[in-house]
Residue, then its C-alpha position, 0 to 999 in steps of 0.5 A: x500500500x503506497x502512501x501519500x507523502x503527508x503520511x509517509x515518514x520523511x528522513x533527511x540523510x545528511x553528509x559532507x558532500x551528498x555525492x555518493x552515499x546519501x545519494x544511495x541512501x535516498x534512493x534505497x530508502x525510498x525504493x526499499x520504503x514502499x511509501x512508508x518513508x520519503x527520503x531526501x538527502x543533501x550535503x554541508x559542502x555539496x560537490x556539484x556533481x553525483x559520482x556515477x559508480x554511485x548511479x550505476x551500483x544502484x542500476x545493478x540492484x534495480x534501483x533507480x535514482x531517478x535524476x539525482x542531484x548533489x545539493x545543500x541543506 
């Protein structure tokens, strides 16, 4: 059962540069979650750019990232 984003529990990750492992996080989170969580993750010092290893080891699980972004909080 997928809930809406009002009901679902939302998580923040937070690291340094949000380029590879809160991006993975996000993306597991919010697959593995069914709608019970929505994550989003942002970084202190975001580098600008997403490490691709990070996309592509997602693909390899079926995870799809969607379009992520590296951002700050």
């Amino acid at each position: 059962m997928l809930m809406s984003c009002s009901m679902a529990t939302k998580v923040l990750v937070l690291c340094t540069g949000n380029s590879c492992r809160s991006i993975m996080a996000e993306a597991l989170i919010n697959d593995l979650g069914h709608g019970r969580y929505r994550a989003w993750s942002a970084g202190s010092f975001p580098t600008g750019y997403v490490h691709a290893k990070s996309v592509h080891t997602l693909k390899q699980h079926g995870i799809d990232a969607g379009e992520p972004r590296s951002k700050s909080w």
